[in-house]
C-alpha positions as a Markdown table, in Angstrom:
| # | Residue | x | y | z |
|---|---|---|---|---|
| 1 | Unk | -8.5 | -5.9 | 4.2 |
| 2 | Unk | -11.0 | -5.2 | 5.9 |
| 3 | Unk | -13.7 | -8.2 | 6.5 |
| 4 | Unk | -17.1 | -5.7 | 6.1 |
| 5 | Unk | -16.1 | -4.2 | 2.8 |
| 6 | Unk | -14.8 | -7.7 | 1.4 |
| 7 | Unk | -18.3 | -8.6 | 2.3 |
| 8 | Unk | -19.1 | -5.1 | 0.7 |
| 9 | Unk | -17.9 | -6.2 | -2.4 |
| 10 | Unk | -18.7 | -9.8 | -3.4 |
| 11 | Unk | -22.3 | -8.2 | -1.8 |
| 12 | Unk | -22.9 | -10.8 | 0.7 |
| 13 | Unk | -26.6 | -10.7 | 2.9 |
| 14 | Unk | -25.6 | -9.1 | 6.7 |
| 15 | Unk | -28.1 | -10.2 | 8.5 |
| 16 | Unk | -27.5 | -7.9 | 11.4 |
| 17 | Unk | -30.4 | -6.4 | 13.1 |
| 18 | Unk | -28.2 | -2.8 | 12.2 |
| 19 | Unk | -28.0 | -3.6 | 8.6 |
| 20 | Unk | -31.6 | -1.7 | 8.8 |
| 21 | Unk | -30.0 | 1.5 | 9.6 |
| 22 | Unk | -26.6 | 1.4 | 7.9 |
| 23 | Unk | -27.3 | 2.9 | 4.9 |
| 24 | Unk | -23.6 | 3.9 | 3.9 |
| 25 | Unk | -22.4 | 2.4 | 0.6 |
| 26 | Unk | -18.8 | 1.4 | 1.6 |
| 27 | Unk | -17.9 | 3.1 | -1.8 |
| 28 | Unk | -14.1 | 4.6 | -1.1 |
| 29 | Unk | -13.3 | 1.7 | 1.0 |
| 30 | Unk | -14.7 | -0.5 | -1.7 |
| 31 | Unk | -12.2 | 1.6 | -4.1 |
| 32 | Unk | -9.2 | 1.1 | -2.4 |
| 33 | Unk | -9.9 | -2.0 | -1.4 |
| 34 | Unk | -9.7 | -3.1 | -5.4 |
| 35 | Unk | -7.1 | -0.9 | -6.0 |
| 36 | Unk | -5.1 | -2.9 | -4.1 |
| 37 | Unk | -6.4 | -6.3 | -5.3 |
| 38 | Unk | -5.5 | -4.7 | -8.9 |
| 39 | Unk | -2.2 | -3.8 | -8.3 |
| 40 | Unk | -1.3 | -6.9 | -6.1 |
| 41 | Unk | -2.9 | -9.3 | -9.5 |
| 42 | Unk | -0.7 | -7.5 | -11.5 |
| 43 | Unk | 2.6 | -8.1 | -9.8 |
| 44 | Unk | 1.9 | -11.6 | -9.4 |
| 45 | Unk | 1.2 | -11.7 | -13.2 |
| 46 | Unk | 4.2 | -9.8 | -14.2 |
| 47 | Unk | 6.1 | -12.2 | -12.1 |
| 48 | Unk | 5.0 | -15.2 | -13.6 |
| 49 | Unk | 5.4 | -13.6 | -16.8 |
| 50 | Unk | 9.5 | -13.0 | -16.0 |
| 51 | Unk | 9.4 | -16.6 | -14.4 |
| 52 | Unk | 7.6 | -18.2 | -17.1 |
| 53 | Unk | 10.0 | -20.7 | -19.3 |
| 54 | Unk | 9.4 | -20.0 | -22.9 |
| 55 | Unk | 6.7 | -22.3 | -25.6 |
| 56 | Unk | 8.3 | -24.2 | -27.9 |
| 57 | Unk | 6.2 | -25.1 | -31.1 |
| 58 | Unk | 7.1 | -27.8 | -33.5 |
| 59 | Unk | 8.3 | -26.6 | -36.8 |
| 60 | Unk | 5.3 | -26.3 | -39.4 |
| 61 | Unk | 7.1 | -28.6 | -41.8 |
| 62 | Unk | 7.2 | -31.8 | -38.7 |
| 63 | Unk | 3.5 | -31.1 | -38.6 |
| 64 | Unk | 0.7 | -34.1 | -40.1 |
| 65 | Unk | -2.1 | -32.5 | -41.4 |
């Protein structure tokens, strides 16, 4: 990913003398660039979700209320 739209997004100061002039929003590479963040967060959950070993919880009646 590109380093000026990461910068783009979390909206980080450039401090560049040409910051002045660049008056382009970075909006479609802004898109893409979360599209792919989305899609890459949810493969990584999905795979901790098949990967994940199961919760066990006590029985109610083992409980001391």
């Amino acid at each position: 990913m590109d380093r000026l739209v990461l910068k783009k997004i979390l909206n980080h100061a450039d401090r560049e003398v040409t910051t002045v002039y660049d008056r382009y929003e970075y909006d479609k590479e802004k898109q893409i660039a979360m599209r792919a963040w989305d899609r890459d967060l949810k493969n990584i959950l999905d795979n901790q979700k098949k990967t994940e070993p199961k919760k066990v919880f006590p029985k109610k009646n083992n409980l001391i209320l």
